[in-house]
C-alpha positions, 0 to 999 in steps of 0.5 A: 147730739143737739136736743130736740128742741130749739128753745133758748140759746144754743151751747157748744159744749166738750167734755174733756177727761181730768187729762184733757182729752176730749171725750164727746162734744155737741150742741145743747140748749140752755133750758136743758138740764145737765144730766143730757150732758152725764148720759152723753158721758155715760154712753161713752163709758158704760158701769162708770158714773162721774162727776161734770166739773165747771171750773172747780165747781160740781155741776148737779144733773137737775141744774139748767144749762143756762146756768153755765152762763156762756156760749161754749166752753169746756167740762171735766168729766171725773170718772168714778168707778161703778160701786163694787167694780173695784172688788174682784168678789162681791157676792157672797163675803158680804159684811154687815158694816160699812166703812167710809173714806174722807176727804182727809184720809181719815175712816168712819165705821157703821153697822154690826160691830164684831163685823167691822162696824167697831173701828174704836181698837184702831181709831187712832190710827184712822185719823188721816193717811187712809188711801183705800179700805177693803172688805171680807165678810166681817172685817176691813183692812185699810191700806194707809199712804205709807203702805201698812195695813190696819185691820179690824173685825172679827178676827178669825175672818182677818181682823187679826193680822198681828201674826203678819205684821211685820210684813204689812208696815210698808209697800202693800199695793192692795188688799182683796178679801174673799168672805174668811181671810185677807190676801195682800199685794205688796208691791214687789209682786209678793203676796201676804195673807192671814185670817181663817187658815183652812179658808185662804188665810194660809198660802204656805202650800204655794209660798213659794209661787206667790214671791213675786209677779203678782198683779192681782188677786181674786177670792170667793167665799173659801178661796183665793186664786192669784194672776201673775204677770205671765198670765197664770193663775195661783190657786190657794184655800178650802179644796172643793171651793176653788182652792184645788184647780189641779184639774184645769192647772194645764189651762191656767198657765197663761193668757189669764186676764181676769179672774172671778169668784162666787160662793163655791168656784172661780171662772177665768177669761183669758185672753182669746175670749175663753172661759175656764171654771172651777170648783164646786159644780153647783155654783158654776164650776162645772160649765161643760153645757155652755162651754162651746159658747164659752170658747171665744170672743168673752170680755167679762165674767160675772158672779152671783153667790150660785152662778156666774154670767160672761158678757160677750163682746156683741153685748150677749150673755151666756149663764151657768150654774145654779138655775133657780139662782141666775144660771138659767136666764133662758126666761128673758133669753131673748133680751140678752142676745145684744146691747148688754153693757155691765151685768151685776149680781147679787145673792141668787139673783142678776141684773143686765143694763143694756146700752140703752139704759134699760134693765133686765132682771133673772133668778131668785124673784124674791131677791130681786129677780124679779123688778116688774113693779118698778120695770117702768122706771127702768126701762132708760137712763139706768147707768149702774146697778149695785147689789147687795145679798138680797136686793137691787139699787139702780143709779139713773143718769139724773143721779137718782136711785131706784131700788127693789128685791127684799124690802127689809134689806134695802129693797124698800128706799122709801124712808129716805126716797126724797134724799135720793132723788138726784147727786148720788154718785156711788152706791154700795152693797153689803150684806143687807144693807146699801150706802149711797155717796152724793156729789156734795160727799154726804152719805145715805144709808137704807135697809136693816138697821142692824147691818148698817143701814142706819148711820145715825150715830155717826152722821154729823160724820157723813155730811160732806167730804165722803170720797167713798164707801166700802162693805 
């Protein structure tokens, strides 16, 4: 792990998680630059990005080791999750806002107003407490210290949640959206949902297998499917969009350790490393020509609007679904036969990051499928890719971001390149639209102005104390 020079005074330097348990150690030099000591954390954590902490201070990838002024010593290492890794859906309820967490608990909103980008109805009640925030396709639902809700947006797709209320004061763990309605966990396992009635706004047809037990919940665009603590899989929502899962309900009884959604079906993992699909066959509920590869050893699924991708545990990855859209990677095949770490996708379109930090790219060429003209800074150091509906932005070790796909919808970062040059330590996607969170808490926005990607007006908000941001 030592770098390969032998210039300037040896640092014997360990990295330690927010616990203290030691994540790697080495011997660096002290004109090298900090972020040997990120890629040195990434390496042991593949999609997550971090923070390195000296002491109580942030330490910047493009500072020089030296800085640290001493021989050896110890570093933090805060783990931050990888952008749209905590959303169980994130490919097709795409909004048109975002919506940011502060420091103090408070919220601030941007974008399309009728799609949650107009906080003002509930502003008052944003000012502090605020513990997370989670989206659908045109609303926000924001979890308080307290455990109640506050909802805002459209209210036919889950802004309105007064007719569930009473339910919401107190004890809600987590909020999921799928692209129409919201779906609550509350933390006796029991699970609140409102917004579109047809579209998984309405579980009363499975109430009474939602009372308890339930760690998870997982939405596509018009359904939800709920994980119980015994491994099987609740399904609720629009018939032929994932909400009826009759035909594999045998399947579905247990051993169910994720669930993921896209436009029109779900895909399980279970537990001996099978994969279960459902729902519409043209987005991937149908995966009858793979499924001998999909009997054992997978470790993650995941989803674009058409089709879905399983990571194996030897780094390969099987797709199926739409081919135009990202079911059909046989043009770069023989890439993804090993090393692939973390899969992202986004409309019609997926990105690969392999352990050595490079990218590979299939699907809609115009969304994003194809990258060739940055392929040249994308082949090491990429620790994360974010999508959103149209476009890529990849995160490298040094903290900087690169972008392609649809130039008018985040595609095209050049307005704001000499921000995102280093720092960035999360990015997220809406719809057409991205967001990144820098080190030092400030936000910068790029894409279509309308959809949020000009925060102007709220800027002198987004300077510093921003944890996150959500779409």
């Amino acid at each position: 792990m030592a770098s390969s020079s032998n210039d300037g005074s040896a640092l014997e330097i360990t990295l330690v998680d927010i616990g203290g348990h030691e994540i790697t150690k080495g011997t660096w030099h002290g004109h090298c630059k900090a972020h040997e000591l990120f890629q040195a954390a990434y390496k042991s954590k593949p999609g997550f990005l971090c923070k390195l902490l000296h002491g109580s201070e942030d330490l910047s990838p493009q500072s020089d080791l030296a800085s640290l002024g001493q021989s050896s010593g110890h570093l933090t290492v805060v783990w931050i999750k990888a952008g749209g890794q905590e959303k169980q859906f994130d490919t097709t309820h795409r909004s048109h806002a975002f919506a940011a967490v502060r420091s103090d608990g408070s919220v601030v909103t941007w974008g399309q107003a009728r799609g949650g980008g107009d906080s003002s109805r509930v502003e008052h009640r944003l000012q502090d407490g605020v513990a997370q925030v989670f989206g659908s396709d045109s609303a926000f639902a924001a979890v308080r210290s307290d455990g109640s809700v506050i909802t805002w947006g459209d209210a036919d797709r889950g802004g309105d949640s007064s007719h569930v209320e009473h339910r919401l004061q107190e004890g809600v763990a987590r909020v999921f959206g799928n692209a129409w309605a919201f779906a609550a966990v509350r933390s006796d396992g029991s699970v609140v949902t409102w917004g579109d009635a047809d579209r998984g706004g309405d579980s009363s047809r499975v109430e009474h297998q939602l009372q308890q037990g339930v760690l998870q919940v997982a939405g596509n665009a018009k359904a939800f499917a709920a994980i119980r603590s015994d491994g099987s899989v609740i399904t609720w929502g629009h018939a032929l969009g994932g909400g009826d899962s009759s035909h594999v309900e045998h399947r579905l009884q247990e051993g169910v350790v994720q669930v993921v959604g896209n436009a029109g079906a779900f895909a399980a993992v279970k537990s001996d490393g099978s994969v279960i699909t459902w729902g519409n066959a043209a987005c991937g509920g149908d995966s009858s020509h793979v499924e001998h590869r999909l009997q054992t050893d997978v470790v993650q699924v995941v989803g674009n609007a058409w089709a879905f991708a399983a990571v194996k545990s030897d780094g390969s990855v099987i797709t199926w679904g739409n081919a135009d859209r990202g079911g059909d990677s046989s043009r770069v095949e023989h890439r993804l036969q090993d090393g692939v770490v973390q899969v992202v996708g986004n409309g019609s379109v997926f990105a690969a990051v392999k352990s050595d930090g490079s990218v590979i790219t299939w699907g809609n060429a115009t969304g994003g499928g194809d990258s060739s003209h940055v392929e040249h800074r994308l082949q090491e150091g990429v620790v994360q890719v974010v999508g959103n509906a149209w476009a890529f932005a990849a995160v490298k070790s040094d903290g900087s971001v690169i972008t392609w796909g649809d130039a008018d919808r985040g595609g095209d970062n050049s307005r704001v390149e000499h921000r995102l040059q280093e720092g960035v330590v999360q990015v997220v996607g809406n719809r057409e639209a991205f967001a990144a969170v820098k080190s030092d808490g400030s936000v910068i926005t790029w894409g279509n102005a309308a959809g949020g990607g000009v925060s102007s007006h709220v800027e002198h908000r987004l300077q510093e104390g921003v944890l996150g941001v959500v779409a």
